[in-house]
N, C-alpha and C positions, 0 to 999 in steps of 0.2 A: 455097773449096777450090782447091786448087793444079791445074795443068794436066797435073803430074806425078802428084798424087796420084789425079786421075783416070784416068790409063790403068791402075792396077792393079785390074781388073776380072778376072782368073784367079784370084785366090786370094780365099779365105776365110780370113780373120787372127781369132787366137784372142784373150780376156784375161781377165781375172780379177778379181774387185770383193773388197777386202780394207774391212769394213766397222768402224772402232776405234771403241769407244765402251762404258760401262758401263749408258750411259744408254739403251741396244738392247739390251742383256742383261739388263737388269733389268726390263724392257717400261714401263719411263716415257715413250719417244719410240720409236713406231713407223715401222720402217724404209721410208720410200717412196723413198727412191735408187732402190734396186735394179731394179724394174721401168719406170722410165722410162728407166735407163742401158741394159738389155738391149734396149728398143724400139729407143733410136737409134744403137744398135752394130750391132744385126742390119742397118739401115737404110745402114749403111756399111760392111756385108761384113764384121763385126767379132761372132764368136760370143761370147757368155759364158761360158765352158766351166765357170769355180766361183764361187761366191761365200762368202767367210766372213767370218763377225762374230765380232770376239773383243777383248778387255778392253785398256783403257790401262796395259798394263805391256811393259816393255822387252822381257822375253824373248819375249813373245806375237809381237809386233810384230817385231821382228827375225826371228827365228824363220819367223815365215806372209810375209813377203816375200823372203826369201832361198830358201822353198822355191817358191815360185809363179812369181818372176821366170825359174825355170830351166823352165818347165814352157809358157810362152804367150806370143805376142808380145807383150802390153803389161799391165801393170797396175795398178789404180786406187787407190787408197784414197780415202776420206773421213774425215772427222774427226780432233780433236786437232793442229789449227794455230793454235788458238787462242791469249790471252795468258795464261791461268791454270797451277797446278801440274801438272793433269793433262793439259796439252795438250804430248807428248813426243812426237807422230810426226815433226816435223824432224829432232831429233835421234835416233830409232830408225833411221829411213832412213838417215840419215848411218853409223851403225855398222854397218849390214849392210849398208853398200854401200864400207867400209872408206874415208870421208871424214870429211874436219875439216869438224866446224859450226864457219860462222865470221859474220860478219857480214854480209852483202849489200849492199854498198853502192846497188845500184839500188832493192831492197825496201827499204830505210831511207829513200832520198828520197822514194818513193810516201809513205811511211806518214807522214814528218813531215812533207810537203804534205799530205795528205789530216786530219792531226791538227791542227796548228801544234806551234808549238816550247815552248809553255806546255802544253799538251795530250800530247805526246809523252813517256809515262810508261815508265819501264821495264821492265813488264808487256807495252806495247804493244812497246818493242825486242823483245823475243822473238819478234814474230813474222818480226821481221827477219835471225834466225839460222839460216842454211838451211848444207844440206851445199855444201861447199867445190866449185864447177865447175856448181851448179845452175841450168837456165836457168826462168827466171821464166814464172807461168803467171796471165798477167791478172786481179784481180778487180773487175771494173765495179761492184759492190755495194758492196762494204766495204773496199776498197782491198788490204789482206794481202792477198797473190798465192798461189798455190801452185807448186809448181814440177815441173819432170822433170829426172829425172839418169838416166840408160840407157834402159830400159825402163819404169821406174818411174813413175807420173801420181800425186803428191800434192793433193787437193783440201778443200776445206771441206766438213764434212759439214752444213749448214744446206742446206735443199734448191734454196733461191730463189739460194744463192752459185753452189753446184756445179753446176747445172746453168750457169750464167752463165760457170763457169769453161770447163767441156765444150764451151762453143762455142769455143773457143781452142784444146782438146784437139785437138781433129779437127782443125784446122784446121796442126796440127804432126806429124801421121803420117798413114804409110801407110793407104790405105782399099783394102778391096775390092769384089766386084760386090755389092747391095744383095741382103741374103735377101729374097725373095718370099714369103707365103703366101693360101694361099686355105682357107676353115673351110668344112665343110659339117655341120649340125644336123639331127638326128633325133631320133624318139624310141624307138629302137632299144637295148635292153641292149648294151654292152658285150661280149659273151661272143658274142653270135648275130655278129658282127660278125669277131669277130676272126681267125678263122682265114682269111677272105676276105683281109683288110685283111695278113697276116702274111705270107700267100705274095705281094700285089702288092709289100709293101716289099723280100720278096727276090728281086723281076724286076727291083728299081728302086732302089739302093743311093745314087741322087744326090741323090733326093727322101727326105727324113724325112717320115715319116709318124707322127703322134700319137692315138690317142682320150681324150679328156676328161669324164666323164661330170660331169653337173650337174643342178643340185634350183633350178628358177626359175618360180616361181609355184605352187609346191606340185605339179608336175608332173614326175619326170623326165627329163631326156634325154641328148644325147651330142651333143658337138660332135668333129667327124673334121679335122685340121686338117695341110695336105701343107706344107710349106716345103723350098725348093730357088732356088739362084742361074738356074737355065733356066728363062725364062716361058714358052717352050713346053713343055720336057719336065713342065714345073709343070702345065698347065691338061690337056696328054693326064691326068695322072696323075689330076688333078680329076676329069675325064669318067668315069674309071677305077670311083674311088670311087662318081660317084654311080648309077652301072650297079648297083654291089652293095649300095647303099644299098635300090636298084629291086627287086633280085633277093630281095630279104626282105619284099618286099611293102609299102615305105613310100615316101610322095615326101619326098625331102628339100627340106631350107630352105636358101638357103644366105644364109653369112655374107659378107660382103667378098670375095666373088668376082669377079677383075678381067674377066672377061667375062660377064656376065650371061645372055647369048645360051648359056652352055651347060647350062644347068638347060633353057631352052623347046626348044630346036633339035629335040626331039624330038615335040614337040606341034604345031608347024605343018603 
């Protein structure tokens, strides 16, 4: 990460994961993208704010990036870079972002270095025809790169590329301060909780506040989970929580609580 892209610690930068594929709609291939990219976006001050999966056809694709790009700073796609019929998201990007697919000469010499020139099939040129002004986006895996043109991140949707390529991503934009969270686990209804938990969120608009309720070991319970860019104003709000966790008669558990010392602090 760049020296520049580390001072931008003030803001929290938005984006969007645009998931193409038939083969996610039809639930033949289950989507694991998504919750690894939301992990390591929150991790670089970079919120999710949408995600949508929707089919390899022109209008879709055109369509869901032309409205998302206006909406976030950065947006992702995966899938249909591929060399086959239905792999058109090069050239859908190119049309909704009013560019000529043209040839890449840079992704051409990757791909017929990475094939040979006996090897270098016309299926596989395809993957070398990107929108006209596109800068190349590394693929250490399988060579086909994906690329960025505005705000746009075109990637592979196989999960071992994409993430391979996401190290590249970050490493080409803006990042912000890292979202923090701390969980804390009860085994508290949901509803006893909430009116507690509703007025601390509205003393405290910079910390998000979630409840979670879950069934793990035939038992239910509730996971309370604060995320916020301030590690202090983040661990006050912890403390918060588990005062009213206390206040209904339970000790909580906690989860990934970056200072451990505040669950005991009260028992020594």
């Amino acid at each position: 990460m760049s020296e520049e892209q580390k001072n931008h610690t003030n803001k929290t930068y938005t984006a969007a994961l645009i998931i193409i594929g038939n083969e996610i709609l039809t639930g033949r291939t289950q989507d694991i993208n998504t919750p690894w990219l939301a992990q390591k976006l929150l991790e670089s001050g970079i919120r999710l704010e949408e995600v949508r999966i929707i089919a390899d056809t022109e209008k879709s694709i055109i369509h869901t990036v032309n409205e998302l790009r206006q909406q976030v700073d950065y947006v992702i796609t995966t899938g249909g870079i591929g060399p086959t019929h239905d792999d058109i998201t090069s050239a859908c990007v190119a049309k909704a972002l009013d560019k000529k697919l043209v040839m890449n000469e840079e992704a051409e010499k990757i791909l017929l270095d990475y094939y040979g020139e006996e090897n270098f099939t016309d299926a596989r040129k395809k993957m070398a025809l990107l929108p006209q002004g596109a800068k190349l986006i590394p693929n250490p895996v399988s060579a086909a790169p994906g690329f960025n043109l505005e705000n746009v991140f075109v990637l592979a949707g196989v999960p071992k590329i994409m993430r391979a390529m996401y190290d590249h991503v970050i490493e080409m934009i803006d990042v912000g301060a890292p979202v923090l969270s701390n969980t804390i686990s009860c085994g508290l209804p949901e509803s006893v909780l909430a009116p507690d938990l509703g007025e601390l969120q509205q003393t405290c608009p910079d910390i998000e506040i979630g409840s979670y309720p879950h069934y793990r070991g035939g038992v239910l319970g509730l996971s309370i989970v604060a995320r916020g860019t301030d590690e202090a104003l983040l661990m006050d709000i912890t403390q918060k929580i588990i005062e009213i966790v206390r206040k209904h008669g339970e000790e909580p558990r906690a989860l990934n609580i970056r200072d451990e010392e505040i669950l005991s602090q009260e028992r020594l």
